[in-house]
C-alpha positions in Angstrom: 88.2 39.7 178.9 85.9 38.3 175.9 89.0 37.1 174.3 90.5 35.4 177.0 87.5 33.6 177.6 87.3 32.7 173.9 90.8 31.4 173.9 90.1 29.1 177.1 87.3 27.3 176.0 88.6 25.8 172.6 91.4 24.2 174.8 89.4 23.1 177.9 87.0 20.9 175.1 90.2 19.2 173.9 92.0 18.5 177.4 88.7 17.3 178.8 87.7 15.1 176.1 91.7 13.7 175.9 90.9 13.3 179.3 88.1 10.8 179.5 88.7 7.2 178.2 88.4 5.9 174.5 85.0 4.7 173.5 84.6 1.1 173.7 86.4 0.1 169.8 88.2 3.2 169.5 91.6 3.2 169.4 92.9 6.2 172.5 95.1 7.5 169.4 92.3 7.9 168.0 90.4 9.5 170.7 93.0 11.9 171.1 93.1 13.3 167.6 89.0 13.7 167.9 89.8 15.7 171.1 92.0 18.2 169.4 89.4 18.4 166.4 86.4 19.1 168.5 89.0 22.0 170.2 89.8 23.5 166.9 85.6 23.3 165.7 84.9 25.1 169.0 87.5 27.3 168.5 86.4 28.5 164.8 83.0 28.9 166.6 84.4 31.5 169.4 87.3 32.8 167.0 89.4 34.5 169.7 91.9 34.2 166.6 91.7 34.1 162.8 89.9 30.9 161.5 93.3 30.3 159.4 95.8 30.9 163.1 93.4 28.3 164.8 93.8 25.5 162.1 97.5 26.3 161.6 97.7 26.1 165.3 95.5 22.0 165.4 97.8 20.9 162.3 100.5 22.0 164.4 99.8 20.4 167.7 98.9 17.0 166.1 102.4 17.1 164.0 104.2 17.8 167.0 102.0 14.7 169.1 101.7 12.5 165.9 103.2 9.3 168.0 100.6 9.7 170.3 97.6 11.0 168.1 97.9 10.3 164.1 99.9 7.2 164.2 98.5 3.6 165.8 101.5 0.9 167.5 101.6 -0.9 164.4 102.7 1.8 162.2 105.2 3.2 164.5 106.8 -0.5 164.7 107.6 -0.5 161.2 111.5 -0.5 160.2 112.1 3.1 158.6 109.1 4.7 159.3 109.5 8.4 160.6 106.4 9.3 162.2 108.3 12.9 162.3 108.4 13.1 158.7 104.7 11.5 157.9 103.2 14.1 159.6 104.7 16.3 158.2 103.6 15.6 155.1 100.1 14.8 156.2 100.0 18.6 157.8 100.8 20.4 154.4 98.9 18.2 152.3 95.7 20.7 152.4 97.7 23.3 150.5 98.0 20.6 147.8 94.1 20.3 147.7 92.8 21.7 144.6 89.6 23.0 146.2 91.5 25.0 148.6 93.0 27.2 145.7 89.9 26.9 143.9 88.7 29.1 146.7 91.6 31.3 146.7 91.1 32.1 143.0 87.3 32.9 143.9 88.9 35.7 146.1 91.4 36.6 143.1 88.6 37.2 140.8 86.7 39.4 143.1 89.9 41.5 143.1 90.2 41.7 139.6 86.1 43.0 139.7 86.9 45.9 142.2 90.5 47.1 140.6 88.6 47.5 137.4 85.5 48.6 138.5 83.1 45.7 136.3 81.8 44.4 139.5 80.4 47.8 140.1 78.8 48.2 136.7 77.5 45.3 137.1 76.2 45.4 140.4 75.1 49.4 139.4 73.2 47.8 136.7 71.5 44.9 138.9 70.4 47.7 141.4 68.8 50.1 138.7 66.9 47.0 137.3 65.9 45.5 140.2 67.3 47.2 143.6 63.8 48.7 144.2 63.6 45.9 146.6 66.0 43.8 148.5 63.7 40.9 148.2 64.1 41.2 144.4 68.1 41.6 144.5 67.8 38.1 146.7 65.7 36.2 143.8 67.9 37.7 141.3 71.0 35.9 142.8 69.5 32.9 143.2 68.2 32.6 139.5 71.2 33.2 138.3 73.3 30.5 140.3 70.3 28.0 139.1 70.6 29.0 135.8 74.6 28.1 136.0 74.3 25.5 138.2 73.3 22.5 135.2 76.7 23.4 133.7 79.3 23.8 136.6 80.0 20.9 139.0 82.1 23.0 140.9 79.8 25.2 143.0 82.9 26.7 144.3 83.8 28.2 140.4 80.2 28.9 140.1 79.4 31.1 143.7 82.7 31.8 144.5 84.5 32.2 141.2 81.3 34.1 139.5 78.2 35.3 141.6 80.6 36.5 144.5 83.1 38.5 142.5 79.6 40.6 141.7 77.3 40.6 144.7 80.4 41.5 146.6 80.1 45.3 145.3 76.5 45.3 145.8 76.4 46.7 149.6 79.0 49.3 149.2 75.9 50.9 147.3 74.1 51.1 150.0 76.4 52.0 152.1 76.5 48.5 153.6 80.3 47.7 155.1 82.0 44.3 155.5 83.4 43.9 159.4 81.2 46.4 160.5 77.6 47.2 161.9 76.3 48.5 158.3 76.8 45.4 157.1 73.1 44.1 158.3 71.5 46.7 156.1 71.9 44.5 152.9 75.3 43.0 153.0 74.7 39.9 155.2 71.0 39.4 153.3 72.4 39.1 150.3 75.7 36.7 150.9 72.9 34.3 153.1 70.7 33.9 149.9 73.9 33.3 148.0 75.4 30.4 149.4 72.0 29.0 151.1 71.1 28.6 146.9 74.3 27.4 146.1 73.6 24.4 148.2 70.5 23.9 147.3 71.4 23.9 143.2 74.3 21.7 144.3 71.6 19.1 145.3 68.9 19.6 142.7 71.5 19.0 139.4 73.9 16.0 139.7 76.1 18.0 137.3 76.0 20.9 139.7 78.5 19.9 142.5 81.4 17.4 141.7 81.1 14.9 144.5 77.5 14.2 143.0 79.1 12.1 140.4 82.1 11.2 142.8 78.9 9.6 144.7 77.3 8.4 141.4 80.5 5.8 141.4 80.9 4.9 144.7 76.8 4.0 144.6 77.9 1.8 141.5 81.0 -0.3 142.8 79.4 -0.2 146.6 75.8 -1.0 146.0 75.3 -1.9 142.3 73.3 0.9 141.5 73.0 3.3 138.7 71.1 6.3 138.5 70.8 8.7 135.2 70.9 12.7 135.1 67.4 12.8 134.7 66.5 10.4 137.3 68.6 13.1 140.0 66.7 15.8 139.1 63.0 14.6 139.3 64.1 12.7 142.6 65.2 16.2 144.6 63.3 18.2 142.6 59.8 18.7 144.9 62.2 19.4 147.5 65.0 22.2 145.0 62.2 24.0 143.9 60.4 24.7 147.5 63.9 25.4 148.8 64.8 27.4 146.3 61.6 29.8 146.5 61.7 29.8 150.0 65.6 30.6 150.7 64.8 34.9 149.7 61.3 34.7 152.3 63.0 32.6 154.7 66.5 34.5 154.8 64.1 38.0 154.9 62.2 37.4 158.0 65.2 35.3 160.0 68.1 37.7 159.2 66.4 40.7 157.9 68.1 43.7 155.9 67.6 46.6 157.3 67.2 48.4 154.3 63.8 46.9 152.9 63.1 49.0 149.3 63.8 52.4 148.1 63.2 54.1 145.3 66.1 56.9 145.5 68.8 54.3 145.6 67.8 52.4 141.9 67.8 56.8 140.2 71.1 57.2 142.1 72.4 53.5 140.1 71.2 54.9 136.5 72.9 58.3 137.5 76.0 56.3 138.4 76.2 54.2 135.4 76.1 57.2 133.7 79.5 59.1 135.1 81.0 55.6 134.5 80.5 55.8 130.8 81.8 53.4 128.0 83.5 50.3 129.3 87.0 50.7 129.9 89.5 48.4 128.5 90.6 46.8 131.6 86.7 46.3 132.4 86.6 44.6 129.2 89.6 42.5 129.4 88.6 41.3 133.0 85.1 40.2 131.3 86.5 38.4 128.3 88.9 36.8 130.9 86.2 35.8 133.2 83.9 34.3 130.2 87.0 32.2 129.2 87.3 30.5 132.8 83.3 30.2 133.0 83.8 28.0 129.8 86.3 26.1 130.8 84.9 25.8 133.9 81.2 24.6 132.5 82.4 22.5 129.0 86.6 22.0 129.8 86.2 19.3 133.0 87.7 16.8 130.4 90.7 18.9 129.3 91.3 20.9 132.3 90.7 20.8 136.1 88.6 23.7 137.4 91.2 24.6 139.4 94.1 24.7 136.8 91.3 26.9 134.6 90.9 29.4 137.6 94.8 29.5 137.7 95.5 29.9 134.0 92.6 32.9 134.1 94.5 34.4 137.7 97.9 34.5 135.6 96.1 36.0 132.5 94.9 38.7 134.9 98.5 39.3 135.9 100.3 39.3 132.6 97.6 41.8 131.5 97.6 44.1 134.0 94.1 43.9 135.2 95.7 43.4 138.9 99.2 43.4 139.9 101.4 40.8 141.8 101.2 43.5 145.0 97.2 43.2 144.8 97.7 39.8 145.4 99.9 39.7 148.0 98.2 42.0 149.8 94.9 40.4 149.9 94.5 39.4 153.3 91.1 37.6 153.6 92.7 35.5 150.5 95.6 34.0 152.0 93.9 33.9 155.4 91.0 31.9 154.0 93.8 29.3 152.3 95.4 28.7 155.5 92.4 28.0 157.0 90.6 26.0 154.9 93.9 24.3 154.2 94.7 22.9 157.6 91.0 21.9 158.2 91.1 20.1 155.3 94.1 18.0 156.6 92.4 17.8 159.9 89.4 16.3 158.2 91.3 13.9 156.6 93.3 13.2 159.9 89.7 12.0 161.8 89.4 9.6 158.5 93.0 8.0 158.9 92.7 7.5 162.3 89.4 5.6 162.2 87.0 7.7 163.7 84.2 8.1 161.3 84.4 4.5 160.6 84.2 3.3 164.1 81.5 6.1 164.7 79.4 4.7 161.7 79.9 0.8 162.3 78.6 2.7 166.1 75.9 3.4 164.8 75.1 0.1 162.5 75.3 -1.4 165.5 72.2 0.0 167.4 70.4 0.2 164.3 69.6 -3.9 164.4 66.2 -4.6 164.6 65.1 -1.4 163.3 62.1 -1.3 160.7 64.0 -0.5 157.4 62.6 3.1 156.3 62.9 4.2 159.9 66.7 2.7 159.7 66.9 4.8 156.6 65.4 7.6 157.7 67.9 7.7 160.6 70.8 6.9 158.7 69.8 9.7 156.1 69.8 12.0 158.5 73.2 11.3 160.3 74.8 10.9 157.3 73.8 14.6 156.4 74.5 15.8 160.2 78.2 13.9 160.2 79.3 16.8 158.1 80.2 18.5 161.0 82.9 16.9 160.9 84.2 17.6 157.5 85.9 20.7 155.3 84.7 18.9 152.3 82.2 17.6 150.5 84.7 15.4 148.8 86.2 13.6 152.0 82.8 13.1 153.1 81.8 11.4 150.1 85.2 9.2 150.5 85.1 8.7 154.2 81.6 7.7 154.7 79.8 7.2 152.0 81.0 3.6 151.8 80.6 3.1 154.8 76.9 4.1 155.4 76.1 2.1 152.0 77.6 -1.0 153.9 75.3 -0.5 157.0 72.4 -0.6 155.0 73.1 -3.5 153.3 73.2 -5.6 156.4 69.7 -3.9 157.4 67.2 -6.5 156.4 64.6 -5.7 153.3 66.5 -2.5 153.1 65.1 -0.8 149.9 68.8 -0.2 148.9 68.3 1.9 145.6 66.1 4.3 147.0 68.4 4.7 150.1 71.1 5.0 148.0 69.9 8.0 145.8 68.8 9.7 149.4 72.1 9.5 150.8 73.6 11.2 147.2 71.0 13.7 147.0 72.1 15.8 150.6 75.6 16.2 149.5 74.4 19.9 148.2 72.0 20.9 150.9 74.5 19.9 153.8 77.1 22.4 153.0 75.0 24.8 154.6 75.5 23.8 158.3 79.1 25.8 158.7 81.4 28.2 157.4 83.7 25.3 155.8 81.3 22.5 155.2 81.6 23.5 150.9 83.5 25.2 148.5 82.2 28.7 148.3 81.8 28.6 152.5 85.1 30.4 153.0 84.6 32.4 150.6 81.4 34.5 151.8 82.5 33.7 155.3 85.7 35.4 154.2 83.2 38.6 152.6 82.6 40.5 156.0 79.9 40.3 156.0 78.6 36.9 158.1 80.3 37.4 161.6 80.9 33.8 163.0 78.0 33.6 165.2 75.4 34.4 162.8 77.1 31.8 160.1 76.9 29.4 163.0 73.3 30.2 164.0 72.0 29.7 160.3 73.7 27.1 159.8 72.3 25.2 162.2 68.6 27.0 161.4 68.7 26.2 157.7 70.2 22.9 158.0 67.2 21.4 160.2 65.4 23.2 157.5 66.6 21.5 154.6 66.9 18.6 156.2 63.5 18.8 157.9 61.9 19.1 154.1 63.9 17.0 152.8 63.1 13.9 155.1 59.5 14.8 154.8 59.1 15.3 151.4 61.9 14.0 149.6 61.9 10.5 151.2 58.2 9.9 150.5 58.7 11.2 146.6 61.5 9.1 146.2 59.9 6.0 147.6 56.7 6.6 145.1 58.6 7.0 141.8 61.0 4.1 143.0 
């Protein structure tokens, strides 16, 4: 019965909203492909199937409807235009999406941590130094995705490629299991704190997420304004560092571990570590392979896309045996996570070709007139940050509406246009927090087993007001006094 429920509900949202007339300026094609979006969104919130079945199955339904929802009368009037084809080719182009794989190699490497058994050395060793308390293990993640964070603008090769592959063999210690009840002992704690700081360290460094300088340029040829490295970091700063101490408390009293400190578990590590003995050679193969993509990753961007890096390291893996071609196939959560991601990705991009988001923002310009120009700001700040519902990536959203939100500010009169500019660049991190596919490493601790939709969902929402909440309240006023 909870099923069939589930499966009703994402369909009745689209074939209601299909139903009712297109906004005043918005093309019905238009209107239509929103409809089926909002019906695939509410269906990854119910899940009555696999997050990568319902985006295969929205991709689907618009290629098969394209003359009616993806394509506008002038486009289908050209001579030798196959609307068949086109979309087509617009449904597959996720898989061509270098983030998408990006995330799937995130998955590969955590593989290549349990076949070998380095991830739990490593996460043996975290728990005999500091698994006394979970609160502890929480701070101890975050540190170390700040500490990498400077150095890797992909925060999907940074949480998903290298602090997931370890964390991930943490719970088993404690008996905490992915897909099941167990997992609240420590499992769920500890992937929260890990991609709530991700987010955060994606914000604070403009080096540590690569839309931040995707942004950086748009800012320049849109606004005609710079901003240096240093410059991004004192601006979000006040607001990263109170995040960032607060994510560990925060996450421990609104999703709290059941298992709180103990000192048996931290002897039972050191008595572990010491059956395991020396490191084996496939333990050190993996780790010299691993240290290879992390430079690459952190000092290669110029020479090699973090992507191509993860690949190159995923084959390296292969050819040396550290996992096998049948370990890969067999992965499940990893080719289930590239689907997904994949077609949402294309569905993203779909709302963006169609005209939604730019008819929705010029919306929006439109009541602002007449507003006093830091509450206009404030407001704009803010629904910038909250349109990422729509979006699978950072990236699009930084394409789609960027632009477009610089150009309604610069019809605001004595908007302070610098200021507002930086504000709208510095919640690209922080807003990958609101779903399960708003940033890189989303999928990939989504995929874990241990963050069950609904609580993804729910803390979402909780920590994005959160962030955003801080950040409008403290990070507009300090960026308006260093100005």
């Amino acid at each position: 019965m909870n099923l069939s429920w589930k499966a009703v509900v994402p369909i009745a949202v689209a074939i209601i909203l299909a139903l009712i007339p297109a906004p005043e300026g918005l093309a019905q094609y238009s209107w239509y492909f929103f409809a089926i979006f909002a019906g695939v969104i509410v269906g990854l919130m119910f899940e009555p199937l696999p997050g990568g079945a319902i985006g295969l199955i929205g991709v689907t339904v618009v290629t098969v409807l394209a003359r009616f929802v993806l394509y506008s009368p002038a486009e289908l009037a050209k001579a030798g235009f196959n609307p068949a084809n086109a979309a087509l080719t617009w449904a597959l182009s996720g898989f061509s999406n270098g983030t998408v794989w990006l995330i799937f190699g995130a998955f590969m490497f955590a593989l290549g941590y349990e076949k070998t058994g380095l991830g739990k050395r490593i996460a043996l060793l975290l728990v005999k130094t500091m698994g006394r308390r979970t609160l502890t293990l929480g701070y101890a993640i975050l540190i170390a995705d700040t500490v990498l964070a400077p150095f890797t603008p992909s925060n999907t090769a940074r949480s998903g490629g290298t602090i997931y592959p370890i964390i991930r063999s943490l719970p088993i210690l404690y008996d905490s299991k992915p897909n099941d009840p167990s997992g609240r002992k420590i499992g769920s704690y500890i992937m929260w704190v890990a991609i709530a700081a991700t987010c955060v360290t994606s914000s604070l460094f403009l080096t540590g997420l690569a839309p931040n300088l995707l942004a950086l340029e748009l800012v320049k040829k849109t606004a005609n304004v710079e901003f240096t490295w240093m410059q991004w970091f004192i601006s979000f700063a006040p607001v990263g560092i109170l995040l960032l101490i607060a994510i560990p408390l925060l996450t421990y009293w609104l999703y709290p571990p059941e298992i709180k400190e103990g000192n048996e578990v931290p002897v039972w590590a050191g008595q572990e570590l010491a059956k395991l003995g020396g490191l084996g050679s496939k333990e050190i193969t993996l780790a010299v392979l691993v240290m290879i993509a992390l430079a690459l990753w952190i000092f290669g961007g110029d020479y090699i896309n973090a992507t191509t890096a993860a690949l190159v390291v995923i084959s390296l893996m292969v050819l040396t045996n550290v996992v096998t071609w049948d370990d890969i196939i067999k992965n499940s959560a990893a080719w289930n996570t590239l689907a997904w991601f994949a077609t949402l990705v294309a569905l993203a991009d779909g709302l963006n070709r169609v005209g939604f988001v730019k008819w929705f923002a010029e919306s929006i310009a439109h009541h602002m007139s007449g507003v006093p120009p830091i509450t206009a700001m404030v407001v704009l700040v803010a629904l910038f940050f909250l349109t990422h519902y729509m979006f699978a990536s950072v990236t699009a959203h930084v394409t789609a509406v960027l632009p477009v939100m610089l150009a309604v500010g610069s019809t605001i009169p004595e908007m302070p246009m610098q200021q507002y500019s930086l504000l709208l660049c510095l919640t690209l991190g922080i807003m990958g927090i609101i779903t399960p596919f708003a940033t890189g490493p989303s999928p990939v601790y989504y995929g874990s087993g241990y963050l069950p939709s609904k609580d993804f969902w729910r803390l979402g929402a909780i920590f994005g007001v959160i962030f955003l909440a801080v950040f409008l309240v403290i990070g507009v006023p300090w960026v308006m006094a260093i100005k």
